[in-house]
LOTOR-305270 format. One record per atom (N, C-alpha, C): residue in one letter; atom name; x, y, z. Coordinates in steps of 0.2 Angstrom, whole numbers. Atoms other than C-alpha are relative to their C-alpha. Layout:
<rec res="A" atom="CA" px="X" py="Y" pz="Z"/>
...
//
This chain:
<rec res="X" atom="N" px="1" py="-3" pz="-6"/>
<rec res="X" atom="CA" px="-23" py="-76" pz="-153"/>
<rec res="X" atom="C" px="-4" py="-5" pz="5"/>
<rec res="X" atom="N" px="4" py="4" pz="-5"/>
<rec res="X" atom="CA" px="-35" py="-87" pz="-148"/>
<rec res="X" atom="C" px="3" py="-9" pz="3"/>
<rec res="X" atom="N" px="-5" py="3" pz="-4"/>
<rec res="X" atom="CA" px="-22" py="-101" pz="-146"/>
<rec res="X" atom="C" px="7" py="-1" pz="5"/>
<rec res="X" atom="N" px="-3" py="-5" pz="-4"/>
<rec res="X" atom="CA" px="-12" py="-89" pz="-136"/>
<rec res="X" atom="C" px="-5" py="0" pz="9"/>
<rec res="X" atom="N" px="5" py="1" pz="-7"/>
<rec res="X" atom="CA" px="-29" py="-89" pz="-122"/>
<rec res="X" atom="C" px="1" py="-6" pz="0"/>
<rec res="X" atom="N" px="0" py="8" pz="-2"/>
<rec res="X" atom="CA" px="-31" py="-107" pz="-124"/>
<rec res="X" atom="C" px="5" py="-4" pz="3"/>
<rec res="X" atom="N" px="-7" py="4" pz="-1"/>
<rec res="X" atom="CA" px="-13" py="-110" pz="-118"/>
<rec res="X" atom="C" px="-1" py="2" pz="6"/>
<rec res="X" atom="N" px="-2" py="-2" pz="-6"/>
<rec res="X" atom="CA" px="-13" py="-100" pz="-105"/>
<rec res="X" atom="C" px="-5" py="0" pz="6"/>
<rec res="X" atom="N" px="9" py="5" pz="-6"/>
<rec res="X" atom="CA" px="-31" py="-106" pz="-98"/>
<rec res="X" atom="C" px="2" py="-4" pz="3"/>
<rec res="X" atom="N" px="-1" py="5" pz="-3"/>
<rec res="X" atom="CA" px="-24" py="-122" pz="-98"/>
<rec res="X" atom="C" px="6" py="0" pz="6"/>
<rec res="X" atom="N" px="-4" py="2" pz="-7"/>
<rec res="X" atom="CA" px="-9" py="-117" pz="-88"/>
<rec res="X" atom="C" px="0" py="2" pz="7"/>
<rec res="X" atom="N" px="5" py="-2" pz="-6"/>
<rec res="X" atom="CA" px="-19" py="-108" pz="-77"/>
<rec res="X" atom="C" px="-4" py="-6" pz="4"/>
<rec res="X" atom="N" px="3" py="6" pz="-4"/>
<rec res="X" atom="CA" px="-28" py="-124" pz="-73"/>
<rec res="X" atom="C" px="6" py="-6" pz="3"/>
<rec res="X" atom="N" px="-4" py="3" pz="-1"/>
<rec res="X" atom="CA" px="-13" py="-134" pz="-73"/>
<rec res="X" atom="C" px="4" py="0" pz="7"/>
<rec res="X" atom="N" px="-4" py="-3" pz="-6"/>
<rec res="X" atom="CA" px="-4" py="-123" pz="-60"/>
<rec res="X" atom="C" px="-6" py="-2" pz="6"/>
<rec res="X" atom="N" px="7" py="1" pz="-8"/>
<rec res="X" atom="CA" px="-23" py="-124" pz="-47"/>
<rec res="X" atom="C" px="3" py="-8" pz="0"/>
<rec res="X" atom="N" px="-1" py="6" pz="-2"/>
<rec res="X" atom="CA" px="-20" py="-143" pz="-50"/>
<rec res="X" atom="C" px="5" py="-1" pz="5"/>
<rec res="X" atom="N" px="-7" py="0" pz="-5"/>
<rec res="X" atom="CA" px="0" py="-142" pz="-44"/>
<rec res="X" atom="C" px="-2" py="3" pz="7"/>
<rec res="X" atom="N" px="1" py="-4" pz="-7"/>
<rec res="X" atom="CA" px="-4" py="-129" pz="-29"/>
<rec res="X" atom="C" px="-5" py="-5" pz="6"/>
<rec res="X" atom="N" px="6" py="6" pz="-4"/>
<rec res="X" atom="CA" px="-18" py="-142" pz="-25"/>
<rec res="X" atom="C" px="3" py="-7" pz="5"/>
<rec res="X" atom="N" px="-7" py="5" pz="-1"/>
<rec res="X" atom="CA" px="-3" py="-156" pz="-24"/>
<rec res="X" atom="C" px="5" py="3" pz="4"/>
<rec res="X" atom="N" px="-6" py="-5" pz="-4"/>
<rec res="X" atom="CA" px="9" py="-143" pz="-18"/>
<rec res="X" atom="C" px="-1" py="4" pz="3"/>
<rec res="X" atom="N" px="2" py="-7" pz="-1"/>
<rec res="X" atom="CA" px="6" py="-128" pz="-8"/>
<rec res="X" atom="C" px="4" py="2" pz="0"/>
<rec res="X" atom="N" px="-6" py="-4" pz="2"/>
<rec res="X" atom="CA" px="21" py="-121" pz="-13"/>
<rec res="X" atom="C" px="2" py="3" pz="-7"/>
<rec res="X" atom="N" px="3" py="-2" pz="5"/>
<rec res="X" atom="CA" px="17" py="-109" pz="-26"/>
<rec res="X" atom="C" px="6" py="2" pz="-4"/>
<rec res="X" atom="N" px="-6" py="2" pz="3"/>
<rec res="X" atom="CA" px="35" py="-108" pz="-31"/>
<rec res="X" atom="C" px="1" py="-6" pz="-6"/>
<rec res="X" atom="N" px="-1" py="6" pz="2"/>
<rec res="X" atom="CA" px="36" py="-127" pz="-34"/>
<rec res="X" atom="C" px="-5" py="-2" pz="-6"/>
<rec res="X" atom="N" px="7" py="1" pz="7"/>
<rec res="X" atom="CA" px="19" py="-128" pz="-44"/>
<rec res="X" atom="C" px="1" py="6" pz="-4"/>
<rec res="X" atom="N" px="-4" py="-4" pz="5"/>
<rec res="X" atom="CA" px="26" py="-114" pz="-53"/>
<rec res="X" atom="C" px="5" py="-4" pz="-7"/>
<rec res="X" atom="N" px="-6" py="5" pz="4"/>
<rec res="X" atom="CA" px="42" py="-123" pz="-59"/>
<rec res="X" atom="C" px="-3" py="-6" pz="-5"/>
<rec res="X" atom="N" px="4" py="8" pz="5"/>
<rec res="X" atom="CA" px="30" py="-141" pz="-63"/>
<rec res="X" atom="C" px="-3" py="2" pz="-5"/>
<rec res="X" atom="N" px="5" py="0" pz="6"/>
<rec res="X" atom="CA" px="20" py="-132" pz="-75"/>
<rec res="X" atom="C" px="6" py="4" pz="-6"/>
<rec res="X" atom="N" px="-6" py="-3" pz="3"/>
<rec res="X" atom="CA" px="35" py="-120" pz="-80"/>
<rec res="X" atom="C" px="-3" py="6" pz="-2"/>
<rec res="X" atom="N" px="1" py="-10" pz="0"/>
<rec res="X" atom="CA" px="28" py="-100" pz="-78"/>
<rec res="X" atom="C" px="5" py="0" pz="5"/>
<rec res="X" atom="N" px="-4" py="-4" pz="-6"/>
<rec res="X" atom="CA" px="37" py="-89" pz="-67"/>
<rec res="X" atom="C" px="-6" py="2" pz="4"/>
<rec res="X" atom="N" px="2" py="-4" pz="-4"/>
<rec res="X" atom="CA" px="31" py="-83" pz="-52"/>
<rec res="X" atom="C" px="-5" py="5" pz="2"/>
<rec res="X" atom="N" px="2" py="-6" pz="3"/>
<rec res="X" atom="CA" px="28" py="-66" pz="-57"/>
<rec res="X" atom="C" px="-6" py="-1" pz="-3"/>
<rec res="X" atom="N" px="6" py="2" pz="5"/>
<rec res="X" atom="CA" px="15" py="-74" pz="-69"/>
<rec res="X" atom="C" px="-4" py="0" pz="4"/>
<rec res="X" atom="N" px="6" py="3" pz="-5"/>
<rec res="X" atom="CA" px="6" py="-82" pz="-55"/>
<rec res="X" atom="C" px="-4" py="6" pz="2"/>
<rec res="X" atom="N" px="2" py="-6" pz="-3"/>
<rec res="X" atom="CA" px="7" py="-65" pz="-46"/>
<rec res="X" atom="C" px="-5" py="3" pz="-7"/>
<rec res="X" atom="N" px="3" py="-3" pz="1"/>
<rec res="X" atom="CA" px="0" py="-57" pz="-60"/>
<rec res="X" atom="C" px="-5" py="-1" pz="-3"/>
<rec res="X" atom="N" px="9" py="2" pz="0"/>
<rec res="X" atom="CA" px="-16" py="-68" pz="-64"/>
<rec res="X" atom="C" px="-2" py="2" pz="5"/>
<rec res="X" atom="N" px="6" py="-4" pz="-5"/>
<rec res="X" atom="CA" px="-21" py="-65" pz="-47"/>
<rec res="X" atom="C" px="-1" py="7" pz="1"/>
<rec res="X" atom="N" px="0" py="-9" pz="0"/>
<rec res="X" atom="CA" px="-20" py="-48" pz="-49"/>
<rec res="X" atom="C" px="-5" py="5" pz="-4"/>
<rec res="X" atom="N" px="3" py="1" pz="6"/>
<rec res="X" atom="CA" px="-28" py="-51" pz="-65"/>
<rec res="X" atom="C" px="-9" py="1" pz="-1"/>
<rec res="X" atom="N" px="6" py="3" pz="2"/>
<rec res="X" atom="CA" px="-42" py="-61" pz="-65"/>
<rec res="X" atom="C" px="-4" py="-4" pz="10"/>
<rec res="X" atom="N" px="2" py="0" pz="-8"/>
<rec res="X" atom="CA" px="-51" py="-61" pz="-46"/>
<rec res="X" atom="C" px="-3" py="-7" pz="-1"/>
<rec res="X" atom="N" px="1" py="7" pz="-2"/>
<rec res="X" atom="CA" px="-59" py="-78" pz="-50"/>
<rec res="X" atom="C" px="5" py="-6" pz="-1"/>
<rec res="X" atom="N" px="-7" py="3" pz="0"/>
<rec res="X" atom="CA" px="-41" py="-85" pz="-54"/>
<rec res="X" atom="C" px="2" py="1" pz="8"/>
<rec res="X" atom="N" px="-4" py="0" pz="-4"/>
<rec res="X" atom="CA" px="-35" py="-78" pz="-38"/>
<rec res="X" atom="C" px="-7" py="-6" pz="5"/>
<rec res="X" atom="N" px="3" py="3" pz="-7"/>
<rec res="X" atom="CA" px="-51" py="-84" pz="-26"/>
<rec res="X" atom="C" px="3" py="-8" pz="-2"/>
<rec res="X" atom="N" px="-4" py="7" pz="2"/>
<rec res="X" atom="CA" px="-46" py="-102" pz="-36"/>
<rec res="X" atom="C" px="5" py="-4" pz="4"/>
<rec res="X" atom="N" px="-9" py="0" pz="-3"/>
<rec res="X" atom="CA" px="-28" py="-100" pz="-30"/>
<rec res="X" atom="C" px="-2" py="0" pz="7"/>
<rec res="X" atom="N" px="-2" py="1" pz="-7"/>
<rec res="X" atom="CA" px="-32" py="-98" pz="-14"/>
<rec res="X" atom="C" px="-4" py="-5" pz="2"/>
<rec res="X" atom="N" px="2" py="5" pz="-4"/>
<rec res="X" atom="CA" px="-44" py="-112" pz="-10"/>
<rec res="X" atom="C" px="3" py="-5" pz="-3"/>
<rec res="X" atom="N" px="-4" py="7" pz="0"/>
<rec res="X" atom="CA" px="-34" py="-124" pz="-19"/>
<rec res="X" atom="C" px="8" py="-2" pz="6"/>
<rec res="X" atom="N" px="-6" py="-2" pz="-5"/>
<rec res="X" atom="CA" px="-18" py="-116" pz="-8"/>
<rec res="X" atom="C" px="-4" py="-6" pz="9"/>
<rec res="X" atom="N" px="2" py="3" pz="-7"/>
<rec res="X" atom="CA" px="-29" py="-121" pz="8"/>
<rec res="X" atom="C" px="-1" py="-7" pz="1"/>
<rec res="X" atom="N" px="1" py="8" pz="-3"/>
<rec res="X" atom="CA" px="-35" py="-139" pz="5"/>
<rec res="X" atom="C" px="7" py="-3" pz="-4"/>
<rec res="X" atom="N" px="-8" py="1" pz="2"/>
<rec res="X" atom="CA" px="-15" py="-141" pz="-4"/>
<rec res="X" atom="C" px="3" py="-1" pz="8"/>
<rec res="X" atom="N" px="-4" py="-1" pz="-7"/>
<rec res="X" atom="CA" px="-10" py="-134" pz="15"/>
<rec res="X" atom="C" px="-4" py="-6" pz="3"/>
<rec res="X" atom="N" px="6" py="3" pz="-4"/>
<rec res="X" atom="CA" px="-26" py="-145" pz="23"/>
<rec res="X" atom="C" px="4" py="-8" pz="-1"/>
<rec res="X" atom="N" px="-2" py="8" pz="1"/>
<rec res="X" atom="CA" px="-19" py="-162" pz="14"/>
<rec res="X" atom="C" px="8" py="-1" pz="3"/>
<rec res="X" atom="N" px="-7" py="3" pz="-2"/>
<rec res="X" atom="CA" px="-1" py="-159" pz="18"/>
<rec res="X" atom="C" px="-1" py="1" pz="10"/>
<rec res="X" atom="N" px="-2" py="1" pz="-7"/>
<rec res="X" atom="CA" px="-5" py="-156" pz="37"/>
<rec res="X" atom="C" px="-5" py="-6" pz="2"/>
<rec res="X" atom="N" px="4" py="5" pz="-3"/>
<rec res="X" atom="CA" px="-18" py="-172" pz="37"/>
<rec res="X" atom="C" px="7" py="-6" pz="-1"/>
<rec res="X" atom="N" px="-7" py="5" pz="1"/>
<rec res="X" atom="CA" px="-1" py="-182" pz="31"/>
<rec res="X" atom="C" px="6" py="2" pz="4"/>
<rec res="X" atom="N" px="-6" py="-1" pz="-4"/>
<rec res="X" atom="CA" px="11" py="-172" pz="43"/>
<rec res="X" atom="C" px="-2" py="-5" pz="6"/>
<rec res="X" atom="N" px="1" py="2" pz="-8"/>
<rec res="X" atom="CA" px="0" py="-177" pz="57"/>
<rec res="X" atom="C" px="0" py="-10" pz="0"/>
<rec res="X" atom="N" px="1" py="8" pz="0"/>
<rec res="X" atom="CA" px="-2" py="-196" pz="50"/>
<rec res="X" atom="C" px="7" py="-3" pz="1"/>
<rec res="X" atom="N" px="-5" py="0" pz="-1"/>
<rec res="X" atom="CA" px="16" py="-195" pz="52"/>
<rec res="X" atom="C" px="2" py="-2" pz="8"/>
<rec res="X" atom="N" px="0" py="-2" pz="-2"/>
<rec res="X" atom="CA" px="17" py="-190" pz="66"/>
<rec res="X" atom="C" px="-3" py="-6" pz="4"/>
<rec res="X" atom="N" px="3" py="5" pz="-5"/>
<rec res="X" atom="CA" px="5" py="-203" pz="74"/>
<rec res="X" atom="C" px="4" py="-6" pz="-1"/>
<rec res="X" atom="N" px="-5" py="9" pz="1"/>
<rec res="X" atom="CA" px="15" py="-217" pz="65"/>
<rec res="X" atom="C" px="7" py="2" pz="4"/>
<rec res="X" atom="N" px="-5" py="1" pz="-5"/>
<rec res="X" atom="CA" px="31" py="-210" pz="75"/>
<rec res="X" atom="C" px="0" py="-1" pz="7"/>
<rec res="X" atom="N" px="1" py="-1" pz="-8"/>
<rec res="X" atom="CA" px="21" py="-207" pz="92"/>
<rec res="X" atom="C" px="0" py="-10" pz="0"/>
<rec res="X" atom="N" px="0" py="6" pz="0"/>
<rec res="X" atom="CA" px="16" py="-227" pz="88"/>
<rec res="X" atom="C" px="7" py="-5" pz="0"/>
<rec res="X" atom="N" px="-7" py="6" pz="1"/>
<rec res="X" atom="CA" px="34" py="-232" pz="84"/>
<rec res="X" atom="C" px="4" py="2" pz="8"/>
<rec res="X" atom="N" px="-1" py="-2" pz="-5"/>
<rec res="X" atom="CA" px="37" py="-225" pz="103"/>
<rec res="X" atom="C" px="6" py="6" pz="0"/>
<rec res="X" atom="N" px="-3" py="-8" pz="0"/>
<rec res="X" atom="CA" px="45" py="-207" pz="97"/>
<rec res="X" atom="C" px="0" py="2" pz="4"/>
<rec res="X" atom="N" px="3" py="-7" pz="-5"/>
<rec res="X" atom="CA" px="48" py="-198" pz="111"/>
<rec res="X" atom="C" px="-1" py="8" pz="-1"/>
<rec res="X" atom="N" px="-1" py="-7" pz="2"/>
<rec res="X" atom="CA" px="51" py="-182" pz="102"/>
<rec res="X" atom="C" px="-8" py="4" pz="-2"/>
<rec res="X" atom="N" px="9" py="2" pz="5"/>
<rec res="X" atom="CA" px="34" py="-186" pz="91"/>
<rec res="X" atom="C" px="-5" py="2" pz="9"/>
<rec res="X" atom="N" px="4" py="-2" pz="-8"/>
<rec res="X" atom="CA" px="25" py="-189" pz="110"/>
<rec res="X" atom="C" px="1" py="5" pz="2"/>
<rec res="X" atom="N" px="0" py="-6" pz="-6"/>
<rec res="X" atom="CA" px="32" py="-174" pz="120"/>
<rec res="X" atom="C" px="-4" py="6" pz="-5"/>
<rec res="X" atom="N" px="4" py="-3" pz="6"/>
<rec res="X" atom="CA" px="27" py="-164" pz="102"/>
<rec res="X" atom="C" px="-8" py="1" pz="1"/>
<rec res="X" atom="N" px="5" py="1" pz="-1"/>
<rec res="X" atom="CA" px="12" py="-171" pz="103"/>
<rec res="X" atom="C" px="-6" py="2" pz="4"/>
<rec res="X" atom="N" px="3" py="-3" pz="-5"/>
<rec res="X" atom="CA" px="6" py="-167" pz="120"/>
<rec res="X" atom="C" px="-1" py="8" pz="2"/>
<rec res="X" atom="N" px="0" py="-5" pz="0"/>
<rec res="X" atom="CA" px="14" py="-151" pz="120"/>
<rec res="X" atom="C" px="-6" py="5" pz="-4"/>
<rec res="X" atom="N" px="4" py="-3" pz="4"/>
<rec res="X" atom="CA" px="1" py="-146" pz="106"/>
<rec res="X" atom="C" px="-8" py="-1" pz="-1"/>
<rec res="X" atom="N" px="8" py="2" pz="2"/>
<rec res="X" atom="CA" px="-14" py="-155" pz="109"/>
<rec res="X" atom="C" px="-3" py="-1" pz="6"/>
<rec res="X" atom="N" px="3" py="4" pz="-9"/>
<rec res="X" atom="CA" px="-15" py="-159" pz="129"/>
<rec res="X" atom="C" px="3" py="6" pz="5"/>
<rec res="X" atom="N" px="-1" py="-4" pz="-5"/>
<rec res="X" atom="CA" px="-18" py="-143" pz="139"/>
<rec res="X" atom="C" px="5" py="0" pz="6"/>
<rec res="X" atom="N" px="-5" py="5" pz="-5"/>
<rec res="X" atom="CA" px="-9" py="-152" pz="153"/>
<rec res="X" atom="C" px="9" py="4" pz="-3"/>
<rec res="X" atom="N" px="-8" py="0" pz="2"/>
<rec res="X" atom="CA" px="6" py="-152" pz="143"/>
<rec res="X" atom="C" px="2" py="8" pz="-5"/>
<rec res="X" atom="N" px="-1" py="-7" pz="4"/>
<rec res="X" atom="CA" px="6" py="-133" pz="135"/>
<rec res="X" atom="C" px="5" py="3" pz="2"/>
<rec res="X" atom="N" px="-5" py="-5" pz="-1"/>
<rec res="X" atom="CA" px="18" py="-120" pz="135"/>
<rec res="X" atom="C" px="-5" py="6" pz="5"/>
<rec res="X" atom="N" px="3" py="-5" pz="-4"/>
<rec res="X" atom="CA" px="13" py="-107" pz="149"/>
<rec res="X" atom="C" px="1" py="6" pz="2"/>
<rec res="X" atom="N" px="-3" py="-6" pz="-2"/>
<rec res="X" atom="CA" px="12" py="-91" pz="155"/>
<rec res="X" atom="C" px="-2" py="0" pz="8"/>
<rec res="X" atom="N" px="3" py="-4" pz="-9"/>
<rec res="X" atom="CA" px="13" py="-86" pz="175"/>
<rec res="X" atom="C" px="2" py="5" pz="0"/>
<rec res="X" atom="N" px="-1" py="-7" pz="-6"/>
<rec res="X" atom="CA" px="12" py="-70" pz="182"/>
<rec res="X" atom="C" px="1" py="1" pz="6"/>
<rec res="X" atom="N" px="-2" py="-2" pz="-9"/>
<rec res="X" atom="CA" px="16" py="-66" pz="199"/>
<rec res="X" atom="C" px="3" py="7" pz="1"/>
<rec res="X" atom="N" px="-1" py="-7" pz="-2"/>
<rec res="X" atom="CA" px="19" py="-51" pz="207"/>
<rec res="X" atom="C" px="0" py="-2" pz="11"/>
<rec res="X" atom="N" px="-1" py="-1" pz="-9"/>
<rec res="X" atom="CA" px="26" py="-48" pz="228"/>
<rec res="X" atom="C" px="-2" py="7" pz="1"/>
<rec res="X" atom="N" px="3" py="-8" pz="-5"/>
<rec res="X" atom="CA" px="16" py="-31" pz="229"/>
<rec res="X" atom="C" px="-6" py="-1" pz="0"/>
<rec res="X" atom="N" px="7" py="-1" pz="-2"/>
<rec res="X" atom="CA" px="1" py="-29" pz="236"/>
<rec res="X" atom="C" px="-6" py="5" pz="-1"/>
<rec res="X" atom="N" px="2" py="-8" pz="-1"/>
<rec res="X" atom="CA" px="-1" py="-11" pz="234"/>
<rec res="X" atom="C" px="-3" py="0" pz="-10"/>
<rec res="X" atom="N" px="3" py="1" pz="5"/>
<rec res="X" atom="CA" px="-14" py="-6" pz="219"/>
<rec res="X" atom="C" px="2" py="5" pz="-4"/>
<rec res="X" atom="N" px="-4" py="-3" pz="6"/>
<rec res="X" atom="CA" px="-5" py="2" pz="204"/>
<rec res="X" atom="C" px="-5" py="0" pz="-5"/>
<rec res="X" atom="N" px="4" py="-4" pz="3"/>
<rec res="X" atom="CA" px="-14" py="13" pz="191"/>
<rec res="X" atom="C" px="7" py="0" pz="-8"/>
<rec res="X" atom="N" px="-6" py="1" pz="7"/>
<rec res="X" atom="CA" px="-4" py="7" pz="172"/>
<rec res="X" atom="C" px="-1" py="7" pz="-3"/>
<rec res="X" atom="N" px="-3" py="-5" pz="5"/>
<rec res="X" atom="CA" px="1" py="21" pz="161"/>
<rec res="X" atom="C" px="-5" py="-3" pz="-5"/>
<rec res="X" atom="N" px="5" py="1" pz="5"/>
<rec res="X" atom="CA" px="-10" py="23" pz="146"/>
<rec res="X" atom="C" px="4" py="-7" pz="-6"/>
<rec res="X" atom="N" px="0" py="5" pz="5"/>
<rec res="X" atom="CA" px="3" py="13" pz="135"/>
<rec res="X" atom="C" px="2" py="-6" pz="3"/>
<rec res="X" atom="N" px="2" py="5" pz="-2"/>
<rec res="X" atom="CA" px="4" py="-2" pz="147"/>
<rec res="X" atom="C" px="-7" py="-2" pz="-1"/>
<rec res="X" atom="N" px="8" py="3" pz="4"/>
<rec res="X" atom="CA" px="-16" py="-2" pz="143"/>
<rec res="X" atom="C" px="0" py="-2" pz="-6"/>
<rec res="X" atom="N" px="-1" py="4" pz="7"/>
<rec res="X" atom="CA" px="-10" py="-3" pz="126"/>
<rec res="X" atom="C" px="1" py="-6" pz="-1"/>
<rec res="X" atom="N" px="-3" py="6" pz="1"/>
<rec res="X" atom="CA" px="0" py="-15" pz="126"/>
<rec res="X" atom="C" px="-3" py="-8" pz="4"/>
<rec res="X" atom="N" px="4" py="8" pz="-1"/>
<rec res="X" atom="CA" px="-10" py="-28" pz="136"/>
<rec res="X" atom="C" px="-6" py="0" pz="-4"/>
<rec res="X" atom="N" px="8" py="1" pz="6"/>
<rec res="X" atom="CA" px="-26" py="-24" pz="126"/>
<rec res="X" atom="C" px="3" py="-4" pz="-6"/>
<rec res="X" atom="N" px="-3" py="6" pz="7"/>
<rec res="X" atom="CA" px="-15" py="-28" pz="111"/>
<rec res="X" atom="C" px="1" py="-9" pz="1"/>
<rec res="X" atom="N" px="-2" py="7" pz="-4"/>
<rec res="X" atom="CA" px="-7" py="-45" pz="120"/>
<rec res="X" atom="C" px="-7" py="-5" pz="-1"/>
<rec res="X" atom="N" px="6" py="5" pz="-1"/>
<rec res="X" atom="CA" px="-26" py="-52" pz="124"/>
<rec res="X" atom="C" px="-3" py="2" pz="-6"/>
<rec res="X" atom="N" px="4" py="1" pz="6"/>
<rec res="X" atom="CA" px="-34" py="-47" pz="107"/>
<rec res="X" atom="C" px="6" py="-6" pz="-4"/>
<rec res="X" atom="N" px="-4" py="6" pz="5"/>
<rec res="X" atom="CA" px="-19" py="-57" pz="99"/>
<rec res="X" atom="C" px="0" py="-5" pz="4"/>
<rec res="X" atom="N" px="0" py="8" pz="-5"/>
<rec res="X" atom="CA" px="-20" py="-72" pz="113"/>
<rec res="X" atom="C" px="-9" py="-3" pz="-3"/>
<rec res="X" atom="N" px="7" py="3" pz="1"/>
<rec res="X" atom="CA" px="-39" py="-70" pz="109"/>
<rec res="X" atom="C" px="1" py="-3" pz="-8"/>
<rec res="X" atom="N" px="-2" py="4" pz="7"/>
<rec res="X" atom="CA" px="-35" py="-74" pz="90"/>
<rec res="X" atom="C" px="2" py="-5" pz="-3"/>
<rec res="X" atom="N" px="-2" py="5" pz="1"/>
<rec res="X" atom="CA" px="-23" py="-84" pz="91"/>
<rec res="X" atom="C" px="-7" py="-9" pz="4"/>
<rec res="X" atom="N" px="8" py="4" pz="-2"/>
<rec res="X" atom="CA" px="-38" py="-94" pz="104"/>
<rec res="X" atom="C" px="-4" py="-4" pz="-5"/>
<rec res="X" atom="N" px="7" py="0" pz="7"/>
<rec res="X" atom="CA" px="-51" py="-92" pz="88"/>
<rec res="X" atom="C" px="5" py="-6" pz="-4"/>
<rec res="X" atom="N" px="-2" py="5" pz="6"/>
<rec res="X" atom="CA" px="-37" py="-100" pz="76"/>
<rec res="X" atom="C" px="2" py="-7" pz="4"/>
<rec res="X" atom="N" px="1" py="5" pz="0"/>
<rec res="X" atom="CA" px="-34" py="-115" pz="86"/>
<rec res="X" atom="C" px="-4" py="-4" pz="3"/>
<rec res="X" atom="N" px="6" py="4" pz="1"/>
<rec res="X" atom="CA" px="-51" py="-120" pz="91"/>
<rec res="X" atom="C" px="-2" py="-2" pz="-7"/>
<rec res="X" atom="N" px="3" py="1" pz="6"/>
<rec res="X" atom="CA" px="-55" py="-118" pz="73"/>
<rec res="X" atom="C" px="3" py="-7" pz="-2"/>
<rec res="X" atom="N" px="-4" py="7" pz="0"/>
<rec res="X" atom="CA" px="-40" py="-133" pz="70"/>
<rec res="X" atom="C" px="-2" py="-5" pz="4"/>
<rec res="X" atom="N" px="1" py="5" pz="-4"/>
<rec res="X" atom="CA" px="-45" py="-143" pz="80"/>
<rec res="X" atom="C" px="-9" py="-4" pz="-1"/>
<rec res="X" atom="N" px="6" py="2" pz="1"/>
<rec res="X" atom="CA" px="-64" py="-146" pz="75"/>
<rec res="X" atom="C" px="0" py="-5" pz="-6"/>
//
């Protein structure tokens, strides 16, 4: 039995390694050679196995977007245009995707209860989305 834990400690640490390299908890599945299911069912398991999984998941996701972005630079440098338009689109207010509104009435209109929804909803999720790409960018 107890060489039964010991295997499965280690493939538990095996897999944190892989996720750490891969964030594709499929693929780091495969390299160590569990299923899926398993993964799922340690974290389900063992709550310091899952917190594990998920900060390896995040600096796995952190290294592969400091390596997309070094990419990325190395095509804007090789004169990309796609890389540059990319580029600015996502990092240079200037060049962002926009929303305008306009309106030709002048007259003051009183919304409906679920058009209040619906924009309360919109600007809590604008405001989020907001939160998550100041955080990126620090």
């Amino acid at each position: 039995m107890k060489k039964i834990q010991d295997r499965t400690q280690q493939n538990r640490q095996l897999l944190l390694e892989q996720i750490k390299k891969i964030p594709i908890v499929q693929v780091a599945c495969e390299k160590v050679g569990i299923s899926r299911s398993t993964y799922y069912r340690w974290r389900e398991t063992d709550k310091e196995f899952a917190s594990k999984a998920d900060k390896f998941l995040r600096e796995g996701i952190a290294f592969v977007n400091d390596m997309a972005e070094s990419q990325l630079i190395s095509s804007i440098r090789n004169q990309n245009l796609t890389a540059v338009m990319y580029w600015l689109n996502h990092r240079h207010s200037a060049y962002s995707n926009k929303l305008e509104v306009t309106t030709n009435s002048h007259e003051k209109k009183t919304l409906s209860e679920e058009q209040q929804k619906l924009i309360t909803r919109a600007l809590e999720h604008a405001n989020v989305l907001l939160k998550k790409g100041t955080k990126n960018e620090k």
